[in-house]
N, C-alpha and C positions, 0 to 999 in steps of 0.2 A: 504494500500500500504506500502511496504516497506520505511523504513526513507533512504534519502540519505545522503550517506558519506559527512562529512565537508570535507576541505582542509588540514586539520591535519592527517586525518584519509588517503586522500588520499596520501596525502606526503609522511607518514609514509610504506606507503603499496607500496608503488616505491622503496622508499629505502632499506626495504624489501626483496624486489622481487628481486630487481636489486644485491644485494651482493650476495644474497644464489644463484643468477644464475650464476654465475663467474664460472667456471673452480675449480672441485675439488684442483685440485694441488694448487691454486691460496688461496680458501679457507682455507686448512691446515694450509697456511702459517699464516693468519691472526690469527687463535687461535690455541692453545695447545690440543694435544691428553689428553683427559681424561677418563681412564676405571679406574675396580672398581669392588670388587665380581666378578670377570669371566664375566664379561660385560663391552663394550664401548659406550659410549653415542658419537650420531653422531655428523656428525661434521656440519652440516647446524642447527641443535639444538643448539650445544655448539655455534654456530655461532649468531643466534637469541637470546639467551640469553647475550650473548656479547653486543650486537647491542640495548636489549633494557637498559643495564645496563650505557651503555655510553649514553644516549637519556634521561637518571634519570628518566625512566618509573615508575612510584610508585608501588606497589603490592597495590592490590585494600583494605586489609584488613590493611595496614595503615594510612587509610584514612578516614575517617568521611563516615559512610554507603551511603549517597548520591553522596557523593564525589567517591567514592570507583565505586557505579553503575555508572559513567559516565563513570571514568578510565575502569574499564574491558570491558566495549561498542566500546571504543575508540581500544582498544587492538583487540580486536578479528575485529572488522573492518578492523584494519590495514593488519591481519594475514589468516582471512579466506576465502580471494576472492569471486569472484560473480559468480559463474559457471551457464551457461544460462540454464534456464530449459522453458519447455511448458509453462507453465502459473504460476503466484504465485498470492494469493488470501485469503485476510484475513478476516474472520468471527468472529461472536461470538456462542458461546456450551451455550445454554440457554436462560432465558430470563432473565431481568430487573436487580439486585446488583449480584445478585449468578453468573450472566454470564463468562466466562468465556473466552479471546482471545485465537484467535488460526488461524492458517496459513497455507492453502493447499497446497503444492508444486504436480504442475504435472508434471513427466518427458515426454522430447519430445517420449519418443516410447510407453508413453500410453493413449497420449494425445486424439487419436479416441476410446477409450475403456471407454463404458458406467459404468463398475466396473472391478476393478484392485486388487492388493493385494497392503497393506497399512501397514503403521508402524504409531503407532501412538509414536510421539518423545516428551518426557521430556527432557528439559534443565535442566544442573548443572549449579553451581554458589554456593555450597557450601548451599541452600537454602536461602540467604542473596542476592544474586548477580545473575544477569540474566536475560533473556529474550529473547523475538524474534527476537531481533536485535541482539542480541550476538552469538545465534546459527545459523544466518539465510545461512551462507557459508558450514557450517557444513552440514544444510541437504539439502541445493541445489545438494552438491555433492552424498549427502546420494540415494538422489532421480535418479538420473542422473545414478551414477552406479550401483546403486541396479535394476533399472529398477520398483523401489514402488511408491505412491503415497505417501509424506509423511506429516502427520497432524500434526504439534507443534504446541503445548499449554503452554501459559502460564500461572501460577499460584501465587498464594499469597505469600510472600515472607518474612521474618524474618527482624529484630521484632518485625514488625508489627503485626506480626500472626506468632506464634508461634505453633510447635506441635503440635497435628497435620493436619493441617491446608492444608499444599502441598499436605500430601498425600489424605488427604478428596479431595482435588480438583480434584489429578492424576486419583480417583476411579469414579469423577464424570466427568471426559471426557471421559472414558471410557466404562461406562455407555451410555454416550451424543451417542457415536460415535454407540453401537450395537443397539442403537433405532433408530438412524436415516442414518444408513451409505449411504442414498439415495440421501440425501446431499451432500455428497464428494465421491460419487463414490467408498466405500468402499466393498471389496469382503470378508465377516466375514469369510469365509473357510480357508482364506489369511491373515490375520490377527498377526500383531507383535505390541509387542508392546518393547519402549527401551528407552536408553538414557545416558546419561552420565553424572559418578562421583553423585553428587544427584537426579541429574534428572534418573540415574541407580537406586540408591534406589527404590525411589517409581514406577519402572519399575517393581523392583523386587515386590515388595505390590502391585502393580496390578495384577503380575501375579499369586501369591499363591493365592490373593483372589479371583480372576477368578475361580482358579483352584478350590480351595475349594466348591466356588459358583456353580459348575459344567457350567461356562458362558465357549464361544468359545474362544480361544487364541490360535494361531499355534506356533507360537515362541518369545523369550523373547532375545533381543540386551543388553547387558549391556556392558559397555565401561567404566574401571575403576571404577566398584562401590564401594562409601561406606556401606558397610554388618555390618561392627563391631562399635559400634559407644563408645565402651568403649575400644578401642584398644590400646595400647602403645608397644615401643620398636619396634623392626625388623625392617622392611622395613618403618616405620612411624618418627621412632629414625634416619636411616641410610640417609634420602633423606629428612630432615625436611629444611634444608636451600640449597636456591641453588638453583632449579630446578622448581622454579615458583610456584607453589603449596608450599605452607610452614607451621609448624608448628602451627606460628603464624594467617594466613586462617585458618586452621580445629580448633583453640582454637575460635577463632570469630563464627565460624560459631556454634559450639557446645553451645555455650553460647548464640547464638543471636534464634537458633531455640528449644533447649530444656536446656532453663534456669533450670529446674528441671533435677536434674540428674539422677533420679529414670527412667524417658521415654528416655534415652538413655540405656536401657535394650528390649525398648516395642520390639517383632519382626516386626513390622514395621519398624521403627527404623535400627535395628540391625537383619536382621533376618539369619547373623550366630547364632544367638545364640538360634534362635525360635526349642522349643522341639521336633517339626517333620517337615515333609516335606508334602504338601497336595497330594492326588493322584493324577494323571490326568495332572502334572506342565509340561505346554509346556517347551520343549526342548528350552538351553540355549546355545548362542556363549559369553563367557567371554574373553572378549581383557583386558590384564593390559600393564602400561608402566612399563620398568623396573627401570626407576629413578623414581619412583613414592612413594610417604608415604603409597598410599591407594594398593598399589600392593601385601601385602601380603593377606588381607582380602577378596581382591578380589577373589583371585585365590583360599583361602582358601572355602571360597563361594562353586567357581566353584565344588571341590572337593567332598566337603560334599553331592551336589546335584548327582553325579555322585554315591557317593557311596548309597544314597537312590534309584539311578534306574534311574534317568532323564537321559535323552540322554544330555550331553554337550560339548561340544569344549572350552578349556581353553587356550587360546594362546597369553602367553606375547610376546609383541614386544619390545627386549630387550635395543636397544637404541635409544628408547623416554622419554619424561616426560610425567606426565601429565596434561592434555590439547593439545595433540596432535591433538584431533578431533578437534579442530579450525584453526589449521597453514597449513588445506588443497593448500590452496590459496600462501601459500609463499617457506614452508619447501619440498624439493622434497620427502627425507625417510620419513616424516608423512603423507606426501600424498598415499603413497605406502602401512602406515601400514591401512590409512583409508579403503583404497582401499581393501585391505585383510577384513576388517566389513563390508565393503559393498558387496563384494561376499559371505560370509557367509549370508546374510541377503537376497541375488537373491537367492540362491541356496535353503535355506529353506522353500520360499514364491514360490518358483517353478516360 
């Protein structure tokens, strides 16, 4: 079952709710227009970032890794609401240490449907931070709008387990799910798999090695992936302070999941920079935010695969940050841009 919210969590998600629902006009007044490069960062963003900045929100990556996983738990609680769906139901992908958690969401309109079309969802957290409670608003909504069934899973986490570690887990839910989709009402024909920021990463590693593997995959969601894992300057340099994701997170995270610098080359890892593209790579929708670090890579990503042949959709949503996929529940514009991945993800899954 899902964990329920403390009092903090839900205080913080009133407060919340209740400013960024005020009257635009009313909003402006509280913060300053800020644009930048030919883009404006909205103003229920600028506003949520104000609000957590006066509340002395810590960023999770200045805090003691334990500490750190409690604060981002508490945050995305406050930010990503609880949108109702058909049933939610948590399992484990395997048997005994190897096993793996992981979380069925079914939306109410396919709640009568013996098999459905499914996204299997990776959570971000930079591989350090995360879980099913952090994601868990993200794909209620995901399910809900998209009309999919969707299966998050959770995986091993840095430093405790380093490199590559996530993605061995991501390749064995994946696996879990095309042996057993009888389990969760899975329809392989229908099949996505996605995620966001790292949990994108190893969306993206499961889907080249799908690909490769000649396994079934329809389509791939990625949502702000990191693709470059040796990347500097551009848009990493331009939006490193400020904008919730920060420099100081992707140095923690780099160091806490490939202490070795050498596997921040592997195409796992990084797979801008992997030598080809496999045949057969299901079609991608790439969403970046435009105040985002990871926004060039992403898109660069996108590009590369387009120009090998993949059918993809690249489409920034200019003023966000990222982590917009968790503020479903507070932010109206990131609810809007969710809303835009999650029709790209109905439309694909038919």
């Amino acid at each position: 079952m899902t964990r329920r919210r403390g009092a903090q969590e839900l205080a913080q998600a009133a407060v919340l709710k209740g400013v960024l629902a005020l009257p635009g006009s009313v909003r402006r007044r509280l913060t300053s227009a800020h644009g930048a490069h030919g883009q404006w960062l909205a103003n229920d963003v600028r506003l949520m970032l104000r609000l957590m900045q006066l509340a002395g929100e810590p960023g999770p990556e200045t805090l003691p890794v334990d500490e750190g996983r409690v604060a981002m738990a508490r945050q995305t609680a406050a930010a990503g609401g609880r949108r109702r769906v058909a049933s939610v139901r948590d399992l484990r992908l395997g048997e005994g240490d190897d096993a793996l958690l992981a979380r069925l969401y079914v939306p109410r309109s396919r709640l009568l449907e013996q098999t459905a079309p499914t996204l299997l969802f990776l959570h971000g957290g930079g591989f350090v931070f995360g879980d099913l409670e952090t994601h868990d608003g993200a794909c209620r909504f995901l399910a809900e709008e998209a009309g999919v069934r969707v299966l998050a899973v959770d995986y091993r986490l840095a430093p405790e387990h380093p490199f590559p570690a996530a993605h061995d887990d991501a390749w064995a839910a994946y696996r879990w799910l095309l042996e057993h989709p009888e389990l969760v009402g899975a329809d392989l024909d229908r099949l996505a798999v996605g995620g966001d920021s790292a949990g994108a990463n190893l969306a993206a590693h499961v889907a080249r090695r799908a690909a490769a593997e000649g396994l079934p995959l329809a389509f791939q969601l990625l949502v702000y992936p990191i693709t470059d894992a040796t990347r500097t300057g551009g848009s990493r340099e331009a939006y490193a302070e400020g904008y919730y994701l920060t420099g100081g997170f992707i140095e923690l995270a780099e160091r806490s999941y490939t202490p070795d610098p050498v596997s921040r080359t592997d195409p796992r890892m990084s797979p801008l920079l992997a030598d080809d593209v496999p045949d057969g790579l299901a079609p991608a929708h790439v969403a970046t935010a435009g105040w985002d670090p990871l926004r060039d890579e992403g898109e660069d990503y996108g590009y590369a695969l387009q120009r090998a042949g993949v059918r993809v959709e690249v489409r920034r949503h200019p003023s966000q940050i990222h982590g917009f996929l968790n503020t479903v529940g507070v932010a109206p514009t990131s609810r809007l841009a969710v809303r835009e991945v999650a029709a790209a993800l109905k439309e694909a899954l038919g």
